[in-house]
C-alpha positions in Angstrom: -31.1 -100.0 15.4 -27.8 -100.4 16.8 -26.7 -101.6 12.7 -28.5 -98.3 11.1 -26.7 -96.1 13.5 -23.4 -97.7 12.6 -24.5 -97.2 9.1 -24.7 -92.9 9.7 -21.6 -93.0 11.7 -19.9 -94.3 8.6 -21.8 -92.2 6.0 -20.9 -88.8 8.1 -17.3 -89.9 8.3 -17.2 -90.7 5.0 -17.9 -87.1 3.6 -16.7 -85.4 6.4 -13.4 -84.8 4.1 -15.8 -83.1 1.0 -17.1 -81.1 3.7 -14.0 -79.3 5.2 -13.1 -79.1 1.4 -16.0 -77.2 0.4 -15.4 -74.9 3.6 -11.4 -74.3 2.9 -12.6 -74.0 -0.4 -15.4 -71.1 0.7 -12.6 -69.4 3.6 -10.0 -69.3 0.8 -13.0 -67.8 -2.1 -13.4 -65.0 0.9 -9.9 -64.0 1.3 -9.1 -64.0 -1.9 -11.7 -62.2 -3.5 -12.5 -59.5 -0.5 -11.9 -56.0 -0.8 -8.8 -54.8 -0.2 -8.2 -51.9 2.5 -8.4 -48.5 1.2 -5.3 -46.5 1.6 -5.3 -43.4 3.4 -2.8 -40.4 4.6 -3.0 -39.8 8.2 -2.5 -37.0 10.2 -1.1 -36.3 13.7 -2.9 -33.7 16.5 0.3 -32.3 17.9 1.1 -29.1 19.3 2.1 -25.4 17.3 1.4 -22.2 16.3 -2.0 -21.1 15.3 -2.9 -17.7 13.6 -6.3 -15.8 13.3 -5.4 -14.3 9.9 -7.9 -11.8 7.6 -7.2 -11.4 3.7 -8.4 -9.3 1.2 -11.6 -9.6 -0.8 -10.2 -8.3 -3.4 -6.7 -8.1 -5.5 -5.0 -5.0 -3.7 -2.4 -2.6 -5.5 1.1 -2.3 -4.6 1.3 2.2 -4.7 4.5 4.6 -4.5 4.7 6.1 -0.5 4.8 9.6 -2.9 3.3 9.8 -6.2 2.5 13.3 -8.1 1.1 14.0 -11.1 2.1 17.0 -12.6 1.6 19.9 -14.6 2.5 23.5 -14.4 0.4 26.2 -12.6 0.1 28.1 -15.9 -0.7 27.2 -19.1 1.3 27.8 -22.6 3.1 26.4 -25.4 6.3 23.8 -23.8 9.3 25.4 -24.6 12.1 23.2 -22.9 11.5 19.6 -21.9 14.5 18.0 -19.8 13.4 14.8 -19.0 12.6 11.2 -20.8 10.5 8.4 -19.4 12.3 6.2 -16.8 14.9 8.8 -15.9 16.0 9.6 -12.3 15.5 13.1 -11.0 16.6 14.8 -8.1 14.7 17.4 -5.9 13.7 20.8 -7.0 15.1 19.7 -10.8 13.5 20.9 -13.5 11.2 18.8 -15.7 9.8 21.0 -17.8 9.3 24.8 -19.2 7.2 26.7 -21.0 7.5 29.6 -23.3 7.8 32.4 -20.9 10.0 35.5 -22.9 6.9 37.9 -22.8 7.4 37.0 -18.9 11.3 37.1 -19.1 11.0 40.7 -20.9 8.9 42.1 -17.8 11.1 40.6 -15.2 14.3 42.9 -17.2 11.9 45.7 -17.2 11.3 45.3 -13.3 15.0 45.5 -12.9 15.6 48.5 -15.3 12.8 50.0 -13.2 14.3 49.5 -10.1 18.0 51.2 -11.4 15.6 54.0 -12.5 14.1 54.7 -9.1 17.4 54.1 -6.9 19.3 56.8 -8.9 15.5 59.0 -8.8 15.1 58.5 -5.3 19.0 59.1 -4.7 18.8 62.5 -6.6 15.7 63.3 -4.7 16.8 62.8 -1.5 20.0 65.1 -1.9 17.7 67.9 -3.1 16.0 67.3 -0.1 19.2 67.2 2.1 20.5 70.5 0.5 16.8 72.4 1.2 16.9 71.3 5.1 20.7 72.7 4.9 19.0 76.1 3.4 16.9 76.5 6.0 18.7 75.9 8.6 20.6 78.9 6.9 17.8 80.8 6.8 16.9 80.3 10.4 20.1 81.6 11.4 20.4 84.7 9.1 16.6 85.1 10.3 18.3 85.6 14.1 21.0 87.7 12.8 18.0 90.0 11.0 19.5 89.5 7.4 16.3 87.8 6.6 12.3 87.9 7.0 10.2 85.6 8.7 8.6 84.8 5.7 11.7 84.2 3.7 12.1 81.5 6.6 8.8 80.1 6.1 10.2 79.6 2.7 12.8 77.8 3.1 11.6 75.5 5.5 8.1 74.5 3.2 10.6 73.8 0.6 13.2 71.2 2.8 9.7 69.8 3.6 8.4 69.2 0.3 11.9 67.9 -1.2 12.1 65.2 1.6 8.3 64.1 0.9 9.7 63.7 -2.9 12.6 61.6 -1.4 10.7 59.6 0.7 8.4 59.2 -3.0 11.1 58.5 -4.8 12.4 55.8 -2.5 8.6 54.1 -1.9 8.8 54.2 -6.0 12.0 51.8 -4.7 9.9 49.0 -2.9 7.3 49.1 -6.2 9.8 48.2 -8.1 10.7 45.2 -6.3 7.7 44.0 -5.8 7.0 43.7 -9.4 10.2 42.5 -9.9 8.7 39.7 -7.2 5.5 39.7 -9.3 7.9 39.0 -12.3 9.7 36.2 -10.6 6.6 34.7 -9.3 5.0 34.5 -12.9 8.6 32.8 -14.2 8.3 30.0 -11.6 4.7 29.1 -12.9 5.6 28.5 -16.1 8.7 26.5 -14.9 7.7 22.6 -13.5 10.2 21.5 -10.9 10.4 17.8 -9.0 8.8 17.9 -5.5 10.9 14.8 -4.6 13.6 12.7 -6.0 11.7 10.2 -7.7 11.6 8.6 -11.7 9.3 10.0 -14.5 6.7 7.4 -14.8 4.9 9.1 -18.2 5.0 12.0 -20.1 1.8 13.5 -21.5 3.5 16.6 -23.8 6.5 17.3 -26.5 8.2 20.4 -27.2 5.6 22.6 -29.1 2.3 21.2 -27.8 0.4 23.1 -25.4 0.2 22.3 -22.0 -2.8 23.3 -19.4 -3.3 22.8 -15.7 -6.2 20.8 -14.6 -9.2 22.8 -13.2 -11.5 21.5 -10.9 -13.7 18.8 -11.4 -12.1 18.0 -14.9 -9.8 15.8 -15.0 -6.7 16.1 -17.7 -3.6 13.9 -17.9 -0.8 15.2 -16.2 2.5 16.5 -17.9 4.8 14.2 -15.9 3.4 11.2 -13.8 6.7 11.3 -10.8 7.1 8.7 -8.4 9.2 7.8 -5.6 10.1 4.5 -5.7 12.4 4.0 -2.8 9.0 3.3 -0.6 6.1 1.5 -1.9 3.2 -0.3 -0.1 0.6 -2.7 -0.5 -3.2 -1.1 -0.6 -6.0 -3.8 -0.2 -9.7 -4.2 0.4 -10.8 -5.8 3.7 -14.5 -6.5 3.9 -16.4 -4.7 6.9 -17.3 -8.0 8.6 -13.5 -8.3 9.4 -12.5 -4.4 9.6 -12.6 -4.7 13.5 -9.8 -7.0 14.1 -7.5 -4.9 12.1 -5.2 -2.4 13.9 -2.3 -0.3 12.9 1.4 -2.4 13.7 -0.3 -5.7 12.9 1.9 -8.3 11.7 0.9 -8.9 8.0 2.5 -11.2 5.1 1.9 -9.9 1.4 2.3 -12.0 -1.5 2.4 -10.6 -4.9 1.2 -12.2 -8.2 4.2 -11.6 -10.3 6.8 -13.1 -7.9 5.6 -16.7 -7.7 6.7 -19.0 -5.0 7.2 -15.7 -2.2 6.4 -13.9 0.8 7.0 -10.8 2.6 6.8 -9.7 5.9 5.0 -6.7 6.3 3.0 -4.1 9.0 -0.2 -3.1 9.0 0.5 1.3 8.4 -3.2 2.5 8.3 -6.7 1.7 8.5 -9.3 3.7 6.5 -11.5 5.7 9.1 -14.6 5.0 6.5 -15.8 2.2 4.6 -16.3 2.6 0.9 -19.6 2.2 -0.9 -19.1 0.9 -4.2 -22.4 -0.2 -6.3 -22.7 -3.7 -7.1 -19.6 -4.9 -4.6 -19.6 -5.9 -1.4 -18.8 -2.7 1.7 -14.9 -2.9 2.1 -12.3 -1.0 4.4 -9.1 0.2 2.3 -6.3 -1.1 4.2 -2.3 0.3 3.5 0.7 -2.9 4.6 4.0 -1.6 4.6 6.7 -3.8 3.6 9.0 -4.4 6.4 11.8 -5.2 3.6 10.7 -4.7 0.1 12.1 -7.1 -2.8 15.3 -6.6 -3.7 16.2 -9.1 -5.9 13.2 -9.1 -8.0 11.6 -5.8 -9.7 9.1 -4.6 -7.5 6.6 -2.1 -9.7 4.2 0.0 -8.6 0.7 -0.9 -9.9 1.5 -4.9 -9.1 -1.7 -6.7 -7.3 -1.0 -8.0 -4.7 -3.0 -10.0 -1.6 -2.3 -9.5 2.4 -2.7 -11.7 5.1 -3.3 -10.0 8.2 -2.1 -11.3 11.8 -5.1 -10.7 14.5 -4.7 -13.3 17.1 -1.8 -15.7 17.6 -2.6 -18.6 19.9 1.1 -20.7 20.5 2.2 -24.3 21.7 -1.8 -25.4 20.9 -3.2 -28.8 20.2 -3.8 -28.3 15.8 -5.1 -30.4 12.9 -4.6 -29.1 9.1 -7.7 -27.5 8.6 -8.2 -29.7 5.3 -9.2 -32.5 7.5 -12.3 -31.4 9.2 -15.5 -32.7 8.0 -19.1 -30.4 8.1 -19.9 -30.3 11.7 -16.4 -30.0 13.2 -16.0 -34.1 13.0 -12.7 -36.0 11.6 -12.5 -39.1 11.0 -9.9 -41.3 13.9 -8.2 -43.9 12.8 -8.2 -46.4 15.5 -5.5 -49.1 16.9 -7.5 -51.8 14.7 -7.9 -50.1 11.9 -11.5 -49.2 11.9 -12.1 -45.1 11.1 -14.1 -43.8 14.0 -16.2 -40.4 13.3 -15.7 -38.1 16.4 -17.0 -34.2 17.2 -14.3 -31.8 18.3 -14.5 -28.4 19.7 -13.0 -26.1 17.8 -10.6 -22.2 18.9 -8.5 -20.3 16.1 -8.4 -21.3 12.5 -7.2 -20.3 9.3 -6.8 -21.5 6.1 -4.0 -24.0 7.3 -4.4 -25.2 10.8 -7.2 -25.3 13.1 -6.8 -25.3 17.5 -8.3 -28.3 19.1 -9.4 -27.5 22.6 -11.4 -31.0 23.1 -12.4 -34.3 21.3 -8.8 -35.4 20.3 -5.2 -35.7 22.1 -1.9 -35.2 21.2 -0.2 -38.2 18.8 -4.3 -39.1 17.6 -4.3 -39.7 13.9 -6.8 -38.6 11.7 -7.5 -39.1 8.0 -6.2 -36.4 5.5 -7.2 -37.3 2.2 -11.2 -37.0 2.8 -12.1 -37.2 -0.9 -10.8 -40.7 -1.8 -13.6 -42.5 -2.3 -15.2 -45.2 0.2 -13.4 -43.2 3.0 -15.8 -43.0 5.4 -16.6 -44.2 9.3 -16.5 -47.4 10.3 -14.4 -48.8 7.1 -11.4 -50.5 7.9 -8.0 -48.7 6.2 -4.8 -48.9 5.5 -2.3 -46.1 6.3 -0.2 -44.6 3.3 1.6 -42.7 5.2 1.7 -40.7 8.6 2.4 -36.7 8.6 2.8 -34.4 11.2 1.2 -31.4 11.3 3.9 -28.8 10.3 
């Protein structure tokens, strides 16, 4: 008994070295062969700014402050065009003309017409100051007996029917001006003039063609497309869900398709008191941003799209995570001391499209994963940190 137990002892000890092997040998297979850690970008919680912002549904349209289209109260052939596409005009310039000597003829015959009843009413009037003069001659040689009653009666009808032909004659005075105002008036509708200092966008017209206003309900092109380009804003859709945040003087940032890489500061200058009903889109709320300093260095057109961003709510010195890094459900993923990620539920405030508040379920300096679409990132696998970013 005591000789078989001897014999184990030494059988044990003898391949208690192949043993330990094969376990090294399995410990080393394992470490060598196990995954590695997944590398992540992390994330602090620390504290900023935080903006409730609304945008546009829509592409919006950077317009002129003052755009008219134009085109001459009257219609006719265009006589005298003064302008070219792109030029610079001043107030009360004129753009255009149209043939207008038929009109220019009656004007000179207003003015001959007046002459003609200034020297009528003039030679009237002294006819009618030499009959008064008569009978007060009368009257006296009538009190003296030289003359009858009747001859008095005479004299006086007469004085009173030369100054009703003076006071004609000079009535005959203000017709003639007002014609000559009549005149005038039809000059000036054949005659287009700025309404602002602006630049001739288009020109729909050359000398010889024939020009006509637009009536009502049909539209026409206009003669000369003016704007003002020294003040432009940005007009953009807002949907009707949002339209009740918005307010005039909000702070606003527009950004503009054609100048990459930029922003401008801008204020919100009016909200449309109605909400347009467009088949086949969505109900929307026309909204005009002013720029608070238009572009300078680049060239800012009118008829650019452009897209707002409109200031509501400003929450400041708040706990915030990039909003990238939420998960459905308002989780995140923690990464913990040890490496392990750790799903956790956090309550939510303000958002936008780059930061969201924190008001519970993370503290300042906790790390979070950013990059949420590398593969195997998920709770409860261990990582690696690629590199830690503050929220900015």
């Amino acid at each position: 008994m005591t000789v078989s137990t001897h014999d184990k002892r030494n059988t044990l000890i003898r391949y208690l070295p192949w043993l330990a092997g094969l376990v090294l040998l399995a410990i080393a297979a394992w470490y060598f062969t196990r995954p590695a850690p997944l590398h992540v970008q992390l994330v602090k919680a620390e504290r900023g700014l935080v903006e409730a912002t609304v945008s546009n549904t829509r592409a919006g349209t950077v317009k002129a402050c003052r755009r008219a289209k134009l085109a001459p109260p009257a219609g006719g052939q265009i006589a005298h065009l003064l302008v070219k596409k792109g030029q610079r005009v001043k107030e009360n310039q004129i753009l255009l003309e149209l043939w207008n000597d038929d009109l220019q003829a009656q004007a000179q015959l207003a003015h001959e017409q007046l002459g003609t009843a200034q020297t009528q009413a003039q030679q009237a009037c002294m006819q009618a100051d030499l009959a008064e003069k008569e009978a007060e001659r009368a009257r006296q040689l009538k009190e003296k007996g030289f003359i009858s009653a009747e001859g008095v009666d005479q004299k006086v009808s007469a004085a009173k029917v030369s100054r009703a032909g003076c006071e004609a004659a000079r009535s005959e005075i203000e017709q003639s001006r007002s014609r000559i105002d009549a005149a005038h008036a039809s000059l000036r509708r054949m005659v287009l003039r700025a309404p602002f200092d602006g630049i001739v966008a288009d020109i729909s017209g050359e000398l010889g063609e024939y020009a006509t206003p637009s009536p009502p309900g049909i539209p026409t092109p206009p003669a000369i497309d003016l704007i003002d380009d020294s003040c432009m804003f940005v007009s953009a859709p807002i949907d009707e869900v949002d339209a009740a945040d918005i307010k005039a003087g909000q702070v606003s940032r527009i950004t503009l398709d054609a100048i990459k890489g930029k922003s401008f500061a801008g204020k919100v200058k009016r909200v449309a008191p109605y909400v347009l009903e467009l088949e086949k889109q969505a109900r929307t709320v026309e909204v005009e941003v002013a720029f608070d300093e238009p572009p300078t260095a680049e060239n800012l057109l009118v008829g650019y799209s452009a897209d707002v961003e409109i200031v509501h709510t400003t929450h400041e010195n708040v706990l915030r995570i990039p909003t990238q890094t939420l998960l459905e459900g308002k989780r995140v993923l923690f990464y913990r001391p040890d490496g392990i990620l750790e799903e956790r539920t956090v309550a939510t405030g303000l958002a936008n499209w780059d930061h969201t508040e924190i008001i519970s379920g993370l503290n300042e300096g906790d790390q979070i994963v950013m990059s949420l679409d590398q593969a195997g990132v998920k709770a409860g696998v261990r990582v690696q940190p690629e590199e830690n970013k503050s929220v900015k």
